[in-house]
C-alpha positions in Angstrom: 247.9 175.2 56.0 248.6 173.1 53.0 249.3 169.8 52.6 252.3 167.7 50.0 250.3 166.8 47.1 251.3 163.6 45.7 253.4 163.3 41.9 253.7 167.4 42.4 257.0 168.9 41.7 258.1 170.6 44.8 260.1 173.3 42.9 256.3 174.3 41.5 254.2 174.7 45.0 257.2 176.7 46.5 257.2 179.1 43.9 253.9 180.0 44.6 252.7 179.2 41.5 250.1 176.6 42.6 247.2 178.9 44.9 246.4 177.9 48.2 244.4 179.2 50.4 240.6 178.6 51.2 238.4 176.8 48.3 237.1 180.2 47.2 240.7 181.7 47.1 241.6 178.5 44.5 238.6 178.1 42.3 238.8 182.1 41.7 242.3 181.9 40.5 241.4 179.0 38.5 238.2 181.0 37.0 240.5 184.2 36.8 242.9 182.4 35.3 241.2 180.7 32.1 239.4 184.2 32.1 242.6 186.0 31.4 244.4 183.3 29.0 240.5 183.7 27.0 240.7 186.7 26.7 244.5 187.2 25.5 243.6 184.3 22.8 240.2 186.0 22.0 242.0 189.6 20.9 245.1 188.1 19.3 243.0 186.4 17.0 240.1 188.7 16.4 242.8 191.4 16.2 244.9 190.2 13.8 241.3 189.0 11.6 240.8 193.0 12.0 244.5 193.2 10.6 244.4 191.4 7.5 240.7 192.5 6.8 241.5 196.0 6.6 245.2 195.3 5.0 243.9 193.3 2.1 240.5 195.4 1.7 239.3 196.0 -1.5 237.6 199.5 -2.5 239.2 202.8 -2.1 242.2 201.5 -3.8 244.0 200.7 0.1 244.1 197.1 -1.1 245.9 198.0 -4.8 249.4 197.3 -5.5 249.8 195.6 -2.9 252.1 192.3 -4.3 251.5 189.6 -2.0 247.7 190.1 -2.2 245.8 187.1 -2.5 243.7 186.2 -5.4 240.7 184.3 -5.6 241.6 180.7 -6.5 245.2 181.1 -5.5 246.9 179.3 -3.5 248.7 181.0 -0.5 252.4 182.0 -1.1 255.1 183.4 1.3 254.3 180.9 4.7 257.6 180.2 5.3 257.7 176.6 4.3 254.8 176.1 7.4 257.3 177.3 9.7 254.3 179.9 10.9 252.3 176.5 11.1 254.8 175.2 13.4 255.4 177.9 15.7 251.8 178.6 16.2 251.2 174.8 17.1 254.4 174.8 19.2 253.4 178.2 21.1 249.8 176.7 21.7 251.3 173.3 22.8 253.3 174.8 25.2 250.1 177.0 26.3 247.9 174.2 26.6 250.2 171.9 28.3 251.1 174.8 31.1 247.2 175.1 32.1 246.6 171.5 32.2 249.6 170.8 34.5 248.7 174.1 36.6 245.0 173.0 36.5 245.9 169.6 37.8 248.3 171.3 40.3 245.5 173.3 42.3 242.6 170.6 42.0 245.4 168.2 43.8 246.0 170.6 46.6 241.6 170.8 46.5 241.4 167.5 46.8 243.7 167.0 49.6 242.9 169.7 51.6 244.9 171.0 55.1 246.7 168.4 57.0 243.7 166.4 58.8 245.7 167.1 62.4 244.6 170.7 61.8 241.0 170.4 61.1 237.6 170.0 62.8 236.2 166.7 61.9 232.4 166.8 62.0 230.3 163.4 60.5 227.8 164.2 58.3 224.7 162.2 57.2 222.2 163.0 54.9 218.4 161.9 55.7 215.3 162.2 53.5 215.1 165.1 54.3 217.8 166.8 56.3 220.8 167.1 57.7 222.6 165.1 60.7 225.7 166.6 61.8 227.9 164.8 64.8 230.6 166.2 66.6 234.4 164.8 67.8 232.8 165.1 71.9 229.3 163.3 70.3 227.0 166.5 69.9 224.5 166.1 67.4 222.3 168.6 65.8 219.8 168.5 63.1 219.7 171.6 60.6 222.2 173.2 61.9 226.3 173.2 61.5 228.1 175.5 63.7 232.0 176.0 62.8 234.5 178.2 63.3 236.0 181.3 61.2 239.8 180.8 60.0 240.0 177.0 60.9 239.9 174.3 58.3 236.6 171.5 58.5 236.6 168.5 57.2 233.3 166.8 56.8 232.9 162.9 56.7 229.6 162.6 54.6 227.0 159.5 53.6 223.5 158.8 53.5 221.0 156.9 56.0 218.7 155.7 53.0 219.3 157.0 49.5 221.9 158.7 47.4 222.1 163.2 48.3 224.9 165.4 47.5 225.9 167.9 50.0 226.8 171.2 48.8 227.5 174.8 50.3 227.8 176.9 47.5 228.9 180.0 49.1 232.1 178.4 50.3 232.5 176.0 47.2 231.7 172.5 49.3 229.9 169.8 47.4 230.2 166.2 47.8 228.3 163.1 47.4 226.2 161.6 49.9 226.2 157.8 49.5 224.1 154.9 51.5 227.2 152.7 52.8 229.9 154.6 51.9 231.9 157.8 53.5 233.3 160.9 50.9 234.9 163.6 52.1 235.4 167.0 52.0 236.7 170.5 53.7 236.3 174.1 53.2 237.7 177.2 55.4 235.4 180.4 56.2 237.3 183.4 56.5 234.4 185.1 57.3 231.7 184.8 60.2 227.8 184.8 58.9 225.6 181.7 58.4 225.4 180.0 55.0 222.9 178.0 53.0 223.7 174.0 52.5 221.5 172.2 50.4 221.2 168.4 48.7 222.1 168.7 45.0 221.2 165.2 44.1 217.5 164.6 43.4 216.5 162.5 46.4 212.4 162.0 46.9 209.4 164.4 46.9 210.8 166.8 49.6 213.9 167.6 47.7 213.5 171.3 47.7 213.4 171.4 51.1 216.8 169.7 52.6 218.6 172.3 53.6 220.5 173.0 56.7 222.4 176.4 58.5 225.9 176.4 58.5 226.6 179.0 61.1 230.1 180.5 60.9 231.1 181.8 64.6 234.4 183.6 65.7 236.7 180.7 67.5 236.1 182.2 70.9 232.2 182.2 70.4 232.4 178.4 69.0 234.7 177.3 71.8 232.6 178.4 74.0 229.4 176.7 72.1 231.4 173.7 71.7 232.1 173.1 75.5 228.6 173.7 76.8 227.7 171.0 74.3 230.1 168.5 76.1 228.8 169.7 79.5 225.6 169.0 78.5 226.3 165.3 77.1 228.6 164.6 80.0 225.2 165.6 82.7 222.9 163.8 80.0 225.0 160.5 80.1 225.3 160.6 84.0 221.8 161.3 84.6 220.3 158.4 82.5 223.1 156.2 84.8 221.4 157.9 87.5 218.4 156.9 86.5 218.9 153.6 85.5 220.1 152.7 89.1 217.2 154.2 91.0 215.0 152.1 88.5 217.2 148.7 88.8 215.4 146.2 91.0 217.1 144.9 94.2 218.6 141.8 93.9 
């Protein structure tokens, strides 16, 4: 389902350290994963302030006789020559350095996406104040984007008059939407249901209301869909020839 991501060590994405998967599948790990390193940093540190607060407490006489106390105005002794100074900044070096590389990884694989061969293309165009959606076979439809579950779609998105930003925030989908240009953008649904898309980019007085369905179907359902729709532009193509040749004039 993946693609090769460019400048990525192999050796990493076949170790499975790099998620892949559907956009929400990635940008969980990603939120899980800054969650957990967070939350490790947050207790070493508050834990060992706990530590040295109650070790070096005064009162009670817990804190007395206690040699390497420090003393108001003194200078700290016993730090090893900063070798604590250079392990922590080597340990957090190698820390940051890992998450950036990681992080870089997975937004890679995001923004390439599953090999275009495997995907549903569908043209999008934003409109003051809608949604234009345009089909391999030609379909159009306003308002209303009908996919498939499991597959991947890749949308081709720009703008009739002014700059809008398509976004589905249920499946993690937002791009820009640009007069004379084309971005794109994909996103897998696992699961059938119909979604909310809406413009993200503040575009005129009717703002708040561009919005479109995107209507997840199973892939027999949409197949099915999908070829009445080029039945009925096939008739509607052959019945304007028709009519255009009862209406021509004889020469």
């Amino acid at each position: 389902m993946g693609t090769t991501l460019v400048g990525s060590s192999p050796l990493i994405l076949q170790s499975g350290l790099v998620p892949r998967g559907t956009r929400i599948i990635v940008f969980e790990s990603i939120f899980e994963v800054f969650l957990l390193l967070g939350t490790l940093v947050g207790v070493v540190v508050i834990g060992y302030m706990l530590y040295n607060a109650y070790k070096y407490r005064s009162g009670s006489g817990k804190g007395e006789g206690v040699e390497d106390r420090p003393v108001l105005g003194e200078l700290p002794a016993g730090g090893g020559g900063g070798r604590k100074l250079a392990t922590s900044f080597f340990m957090s070096m190698i820390i940051v350095v890992s998450l950036i590389s990681w992080t870089y990884l997975t937004l890679l694989y995001v923004e390439e996406g599953p090999s275009a061969d495997d995907s549903l293309d569908v043209e999008v165009e934003g409109y003051q104040f809608g949604w234009r959606f345009t089909y391999p076979n030609g379909h159009t439809t306003d308002g209303v984007l009908r996919v498939p579950a499991d597959q991947s779609v890749r949308l081709r998105v720009t703008s009739a008059d002014v700059f809008h930003n398509f976004g589905i925030p249920a499946l993690r989908v937002k791009t820009d939407a640009i007069p004379g240009q084309e971005t794109e953008t994909w996103f897998v649904a696992n699961e059938t249901g119909t979604y909310t898309a809406q413009c993200y980019e503040l575009c005129g007085a009717g703002h708040s209301y561009m919005s479109a369905e995107v209507i997840v179907m199973p892939p027999d359902e949409y197949e099915e869909w999908y070829e009445s729709t080029g039945n009925e532009s096939s008739e509607s193509v052959s019945t304007e020839n028709e009519s255009a040749s009862v209406e021509a004039p004889a020469t």
